[in-house]
C-alpha positions as CSV (number, residue, x, y, z in Angstrom):
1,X,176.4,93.6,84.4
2,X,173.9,91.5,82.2
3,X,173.0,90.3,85.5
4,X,171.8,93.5,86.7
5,X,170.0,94.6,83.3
6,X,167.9,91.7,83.6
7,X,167.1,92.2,87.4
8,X,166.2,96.1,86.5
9,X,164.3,94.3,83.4
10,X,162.7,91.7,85.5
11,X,161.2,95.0,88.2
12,X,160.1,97.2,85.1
13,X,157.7,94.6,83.8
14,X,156.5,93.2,87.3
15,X,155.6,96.9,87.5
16,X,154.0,97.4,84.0
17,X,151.6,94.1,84.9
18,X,150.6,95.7,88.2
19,X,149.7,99.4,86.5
20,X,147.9,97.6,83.7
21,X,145.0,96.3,86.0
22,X,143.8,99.7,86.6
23,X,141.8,100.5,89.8
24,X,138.5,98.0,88.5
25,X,138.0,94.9,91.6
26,X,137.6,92.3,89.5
27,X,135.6,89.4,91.1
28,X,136.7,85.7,91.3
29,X,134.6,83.6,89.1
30,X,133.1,81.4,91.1
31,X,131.5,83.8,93.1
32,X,127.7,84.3,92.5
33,X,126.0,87.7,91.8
34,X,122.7,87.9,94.0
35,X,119.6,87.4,92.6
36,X,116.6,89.3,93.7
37,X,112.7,88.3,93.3
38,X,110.6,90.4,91.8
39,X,106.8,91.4,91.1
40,X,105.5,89.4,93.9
41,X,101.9,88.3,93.6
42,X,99.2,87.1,96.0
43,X,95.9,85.7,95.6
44,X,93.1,84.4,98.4
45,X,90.7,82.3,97.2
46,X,88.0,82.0,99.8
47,X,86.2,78.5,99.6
48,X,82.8,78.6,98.8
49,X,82.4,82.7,98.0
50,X,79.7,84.1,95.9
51,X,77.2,86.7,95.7
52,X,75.1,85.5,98.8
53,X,78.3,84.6,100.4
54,X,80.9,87.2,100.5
55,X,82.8,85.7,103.2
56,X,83.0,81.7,102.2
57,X,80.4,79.0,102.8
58,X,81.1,78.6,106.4
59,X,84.1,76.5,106.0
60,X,87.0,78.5,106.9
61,X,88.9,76.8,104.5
62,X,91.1,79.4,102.0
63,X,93.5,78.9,98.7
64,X,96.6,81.2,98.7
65,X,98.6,81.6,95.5
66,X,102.2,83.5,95.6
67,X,104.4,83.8,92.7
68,X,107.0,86.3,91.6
69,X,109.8,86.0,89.1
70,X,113.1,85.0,89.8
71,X,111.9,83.2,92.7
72,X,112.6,79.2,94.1
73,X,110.5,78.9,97.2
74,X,107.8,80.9,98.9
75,X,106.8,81.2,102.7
76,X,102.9,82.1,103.7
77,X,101.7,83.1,107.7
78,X,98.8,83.8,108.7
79,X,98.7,86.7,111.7
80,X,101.6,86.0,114.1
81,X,102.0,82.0,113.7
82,X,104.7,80.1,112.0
83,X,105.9,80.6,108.6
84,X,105.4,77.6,106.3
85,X,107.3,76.9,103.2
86,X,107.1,75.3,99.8
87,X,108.5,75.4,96.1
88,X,104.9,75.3,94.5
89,X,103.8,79.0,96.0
90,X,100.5,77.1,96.9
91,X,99.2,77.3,100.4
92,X,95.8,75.8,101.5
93,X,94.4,76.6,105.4
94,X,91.5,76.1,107.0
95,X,90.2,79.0,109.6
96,X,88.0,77.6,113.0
97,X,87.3,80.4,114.9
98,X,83.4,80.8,114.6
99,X,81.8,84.0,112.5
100,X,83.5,86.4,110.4
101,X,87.0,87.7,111.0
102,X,89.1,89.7,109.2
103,X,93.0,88.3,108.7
104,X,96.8,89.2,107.5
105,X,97.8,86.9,105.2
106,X,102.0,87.6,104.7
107,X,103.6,86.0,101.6
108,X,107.4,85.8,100.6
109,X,109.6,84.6,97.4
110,X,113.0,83.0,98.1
111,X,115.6,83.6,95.3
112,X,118.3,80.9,94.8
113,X,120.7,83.4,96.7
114,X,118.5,83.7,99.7
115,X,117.3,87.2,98.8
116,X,113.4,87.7,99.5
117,X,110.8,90.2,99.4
118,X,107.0,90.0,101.0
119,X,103.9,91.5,100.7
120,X,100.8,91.2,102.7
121,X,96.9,91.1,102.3
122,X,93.8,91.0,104.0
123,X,91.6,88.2,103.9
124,X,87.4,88.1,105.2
125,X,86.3,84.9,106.4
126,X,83.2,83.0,107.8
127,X,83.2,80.0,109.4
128,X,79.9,78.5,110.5
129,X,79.6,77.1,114.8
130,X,80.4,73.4,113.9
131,X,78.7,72.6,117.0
132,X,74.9,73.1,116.1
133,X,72.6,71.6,114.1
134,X,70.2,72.5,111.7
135,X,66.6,71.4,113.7
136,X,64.1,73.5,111.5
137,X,63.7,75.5,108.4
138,X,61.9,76.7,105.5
139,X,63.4,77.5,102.2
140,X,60.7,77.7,100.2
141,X,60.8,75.2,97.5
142,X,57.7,74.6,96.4
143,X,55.6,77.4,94.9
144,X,52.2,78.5,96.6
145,X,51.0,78.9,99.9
146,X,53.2,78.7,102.6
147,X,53.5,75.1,104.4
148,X,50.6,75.2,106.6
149,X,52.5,72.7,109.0
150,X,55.2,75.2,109.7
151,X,53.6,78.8,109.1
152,X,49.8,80.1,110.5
153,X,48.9,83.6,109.9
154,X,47.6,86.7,111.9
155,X,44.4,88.2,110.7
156,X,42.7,91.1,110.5
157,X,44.0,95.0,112.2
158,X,44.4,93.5,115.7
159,X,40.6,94.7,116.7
160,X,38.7,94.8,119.0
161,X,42.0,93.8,121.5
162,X,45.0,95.6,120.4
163,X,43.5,97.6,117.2
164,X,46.3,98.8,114.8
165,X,48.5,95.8,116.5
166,X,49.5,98.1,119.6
167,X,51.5,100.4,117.0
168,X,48.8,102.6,115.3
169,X,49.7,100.7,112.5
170,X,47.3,100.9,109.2
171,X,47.5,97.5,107.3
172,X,44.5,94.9,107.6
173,X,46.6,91.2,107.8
174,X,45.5,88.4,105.0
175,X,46.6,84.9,104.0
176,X,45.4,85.7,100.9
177,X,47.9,85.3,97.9
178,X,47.6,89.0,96.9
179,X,49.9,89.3,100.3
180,X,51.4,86.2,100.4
181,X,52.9,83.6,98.3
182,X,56.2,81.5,97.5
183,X,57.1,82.7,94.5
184,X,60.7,81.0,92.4
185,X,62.1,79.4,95.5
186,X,61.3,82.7,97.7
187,X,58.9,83.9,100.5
188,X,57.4,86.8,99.5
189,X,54.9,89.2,101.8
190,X,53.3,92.1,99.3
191,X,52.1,94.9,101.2
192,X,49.5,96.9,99.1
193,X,47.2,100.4,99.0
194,X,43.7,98.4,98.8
195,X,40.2,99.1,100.6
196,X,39.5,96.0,102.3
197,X,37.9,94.8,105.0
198,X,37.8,99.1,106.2
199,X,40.9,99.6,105.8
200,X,43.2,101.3,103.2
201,X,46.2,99.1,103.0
202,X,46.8,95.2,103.1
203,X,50.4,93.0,104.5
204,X,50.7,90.1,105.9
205,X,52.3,88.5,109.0
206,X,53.4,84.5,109.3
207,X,54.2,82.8,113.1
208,X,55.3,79.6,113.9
209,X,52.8,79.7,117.3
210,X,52.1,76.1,118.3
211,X,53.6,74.8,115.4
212,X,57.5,75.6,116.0
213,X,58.5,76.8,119.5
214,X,62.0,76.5,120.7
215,X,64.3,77.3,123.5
216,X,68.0,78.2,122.8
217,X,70.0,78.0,119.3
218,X,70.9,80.1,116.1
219,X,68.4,81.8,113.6
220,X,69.4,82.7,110.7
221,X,66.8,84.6,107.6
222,X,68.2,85.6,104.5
223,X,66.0,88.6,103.3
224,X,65.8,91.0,100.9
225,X,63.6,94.2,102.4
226,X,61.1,96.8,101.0
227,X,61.6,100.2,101.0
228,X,59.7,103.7,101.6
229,X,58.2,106.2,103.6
230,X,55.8,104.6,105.9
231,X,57.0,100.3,105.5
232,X,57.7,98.4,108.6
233,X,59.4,94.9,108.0
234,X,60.1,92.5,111.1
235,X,61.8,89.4,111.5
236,X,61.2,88.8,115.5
237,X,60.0,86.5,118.0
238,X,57.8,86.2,121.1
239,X,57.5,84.2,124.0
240,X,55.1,81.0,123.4
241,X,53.6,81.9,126.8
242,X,52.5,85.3,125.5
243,X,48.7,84.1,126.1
244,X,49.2,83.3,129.5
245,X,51.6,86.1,130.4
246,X,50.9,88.5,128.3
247,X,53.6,91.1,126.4
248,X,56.4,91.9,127.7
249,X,56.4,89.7,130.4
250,X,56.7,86.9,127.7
251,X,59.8,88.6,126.3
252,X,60.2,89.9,122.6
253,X,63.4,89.7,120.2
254,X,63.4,91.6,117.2
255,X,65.9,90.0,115.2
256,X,65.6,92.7,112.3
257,X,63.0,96.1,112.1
258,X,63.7,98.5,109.3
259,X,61.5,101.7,108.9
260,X,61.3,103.4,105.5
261,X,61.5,106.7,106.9
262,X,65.0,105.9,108.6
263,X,65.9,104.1,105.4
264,X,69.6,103.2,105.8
265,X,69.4,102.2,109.4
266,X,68.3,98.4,110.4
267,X,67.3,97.7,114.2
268,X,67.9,94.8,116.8
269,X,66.2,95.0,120.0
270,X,65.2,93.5,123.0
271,X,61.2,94.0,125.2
272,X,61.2,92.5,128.6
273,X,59.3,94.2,131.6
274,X,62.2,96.0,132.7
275,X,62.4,97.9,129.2
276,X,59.5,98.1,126.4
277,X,58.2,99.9,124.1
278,X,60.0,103.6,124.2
279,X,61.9,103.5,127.7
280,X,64.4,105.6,127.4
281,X,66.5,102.7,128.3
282,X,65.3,100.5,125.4
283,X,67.9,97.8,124.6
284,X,68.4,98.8,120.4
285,X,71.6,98.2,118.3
286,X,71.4,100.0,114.7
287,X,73.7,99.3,111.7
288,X,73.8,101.3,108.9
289,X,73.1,98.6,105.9
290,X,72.8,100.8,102.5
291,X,71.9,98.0,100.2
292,X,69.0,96.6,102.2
293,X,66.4,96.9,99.5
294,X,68.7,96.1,96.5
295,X,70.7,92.3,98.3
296,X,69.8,89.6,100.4
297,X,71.7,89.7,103.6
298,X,71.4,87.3,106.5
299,X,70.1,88.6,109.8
300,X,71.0,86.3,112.9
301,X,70.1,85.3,116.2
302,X,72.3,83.7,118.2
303,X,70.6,82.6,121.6
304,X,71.4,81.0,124.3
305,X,71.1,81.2,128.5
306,X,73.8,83.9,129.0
307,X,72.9,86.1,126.1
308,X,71.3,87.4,123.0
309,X,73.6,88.0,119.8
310,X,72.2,89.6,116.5
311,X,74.4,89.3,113.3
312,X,74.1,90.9,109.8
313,X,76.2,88.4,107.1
314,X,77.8,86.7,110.1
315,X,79.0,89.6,111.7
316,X,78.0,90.9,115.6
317,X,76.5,93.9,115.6
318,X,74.9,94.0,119.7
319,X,74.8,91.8,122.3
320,X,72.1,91.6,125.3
321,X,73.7,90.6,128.3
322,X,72.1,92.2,131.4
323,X,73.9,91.9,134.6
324,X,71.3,90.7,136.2
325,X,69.4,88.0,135.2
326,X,65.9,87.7,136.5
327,X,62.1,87.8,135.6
328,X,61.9,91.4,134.8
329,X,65.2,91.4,132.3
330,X,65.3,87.6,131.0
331,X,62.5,86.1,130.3
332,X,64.6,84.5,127.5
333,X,64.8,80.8,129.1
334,X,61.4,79.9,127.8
335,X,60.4,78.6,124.6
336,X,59.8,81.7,121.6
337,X,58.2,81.5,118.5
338,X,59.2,83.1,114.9
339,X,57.3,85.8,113.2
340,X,57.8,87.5,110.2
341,X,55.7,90.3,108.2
342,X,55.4,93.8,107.2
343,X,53.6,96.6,108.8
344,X,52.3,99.9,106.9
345,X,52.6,103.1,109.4
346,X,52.6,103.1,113.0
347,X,51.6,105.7,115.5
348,X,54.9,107.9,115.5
349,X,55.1,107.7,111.3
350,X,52.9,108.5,108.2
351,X,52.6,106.4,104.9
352,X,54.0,108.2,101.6
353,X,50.5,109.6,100.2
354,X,51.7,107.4,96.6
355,X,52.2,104.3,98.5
356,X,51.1,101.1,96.1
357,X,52.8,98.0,96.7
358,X,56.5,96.4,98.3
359,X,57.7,93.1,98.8
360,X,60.0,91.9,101.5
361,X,61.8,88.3,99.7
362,X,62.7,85.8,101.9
363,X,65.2,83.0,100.7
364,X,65.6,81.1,103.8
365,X,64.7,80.7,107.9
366,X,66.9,78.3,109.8
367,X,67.1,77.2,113.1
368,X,70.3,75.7,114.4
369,X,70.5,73.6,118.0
């Protein structure tokens, strides 16, 4: 009998234990809770960037920072290529394709547990050609005339040959300072309402003729232009053999034309026999550049015997590439000379009637081989 009591005893309480626990899952303690990252951060640090260059100094190399709380480790890819890891969140890479790009950068955070959230962001880059070098250039250094051993000058309104330069333009060309001068570590050509010499405006326009001629390479011209009704700045080039030849048979590549009465638009184009002047055909690519008069931007050639590139800040914006190649559409395998200026009107355009004075700045001209 006491037997039995205790057995009923012993059932009662295993019971009472089992009810006590209630329906809560209680977890063994050596089993960790997960731990999630959180507030994930990126930063790009472009080597080299400032305000004249927005994408890097050429470089390609970049500086990416990741962080995020509760984090251990972090991973960092660039497009589709292998993600690399570390415990520092720091990530340096170097970029080689030549000009500007625009890149995914994908960051993750690692949580002891193995938990991990990403983000992504885009990244600009520049990275100069590493495979040409600098042969030629100006950057105006020394204040005063412009080197005479690099630069000659253009004079007068293009009478009694081509009067008003072929263009019906209206300016009478000086070397004078009043239209000319390097000014502060910067080229600048002042265009100007003035009676001189029978006319009623003044500019100027600089060449390299029979002092820098090449065939082939990179230019680049870091300029800040003039604006209003009536201004014609030019950064171009002709062929060396324009005096034997003659125009267009010498070729002409306009490397940058802006007119004031188109103000937000910026020109590259190509004259050859097969297309001058306005054939309907006429090889032109136009960008849209808003902040022309207010920055400097870079406007590039890149030339060699297939093709013609033109670049604003490093990026393509038209490419000549006939089909066929012969005297009539290349006559760019012969040596070219640079020419910058600024005309006032042209034949198709009038001058605002309270026109007084611009100024097109230029920082820099280089020529790369």
């Amino acid at each position: 009998m006491i037997k039995k009591m205790l057995y009923v005893l012993n059932i009662g309480l295993w019971l009472l234990l089992s009810c006590s626990g209630g329906s809560d899952d209680v977890s063994p303690p050596d089993t960790p809770k997960d731990i999630i990252p959180t507030n994930l951060t990126v930063t790009v640090d472009v080597l080299g960037t400032d305000t004249n260059n927005p994408n890097g100094d050429g470089s390609g190399v970049i500086t990416v920072s990741i962080h995020a709380d509760n984090a251990d480790s972090y991973g960092f890819k660039v497009e589709s290529q292998q993600e690399v890891k570390n415990t520092t969140g720091v990530f340096e890479y170097t970029f080689t394709e030549g000009g500007t790009h625009e890149y995914v950068i994908t960051a993750f955070a690692y949580s002891s547990t193995g938990n991990e959230i990403s983000t992504f962001k885009k990244v600009t880059v520049y990275v100069a050609s590493n495979d040409l070098q600098l042969v030629w250039s100006d950057e105006f250094d020394t204040d005063g005339a412009p080197n005479a051993s690099k630069w000659g000058y253009d004079i007068g309104n293009g009478c009694p040959d081509i009067c008003g330069w072929g263009n019906g333009e209206k300016q009478y060309y000086t070397n004078r300072s009043d239209n000319v001068k390097v000014e502060n570590g910067m080229l600048k050509i002042i265009a100007k309402k003035e009676d001189y010499q029978g006319s009623e405006y003044t500019s100027a326009r600089l060449l390299t003729k029979d002092k820098y001629e090449f065939t082939y390479g990179r230019v680049d011209v870091r300029a800040k232009l003039p604006s209003g009704q009536g201004t014609w700045p030019a950064i171009w080039m002709l062929g060396a053999n324009i005096d034997e030849v003659g125009w267009p048979e010498c070729g002409e590549i306009d490397i940058m034309e802006h007119w004031g009465h188109n103000a937000t638009v910026v020109s590259s184009a190509t004259h050859t026999l097969s297309c001058s002047g306005g054939c309907e055909n006429t090889k032109v690519g136009e960008t849209v550049v808003t902040d022309y008069a207010s920055e400097f931007h870079v406007y590039s050639l890149v030339w060699n015997e297939d093709q013609l590139q033109f670049l604003i800040d490093g990026d393509l914006k038209y490419t000549y590439n006939p089909a066929t190649k012969n005297v009539t559409t290349w006559p760019y395998n012969k040596s070219q000379f640079l020419i910058l200026n600024v005309a006032l009107g042209g034949s198709w355009f009038t001058i605002d009637p309270n026109f007084s004075e611009v100024v097109m700045e230029i920082d820099y001209v280089k020529v790369y081989q």
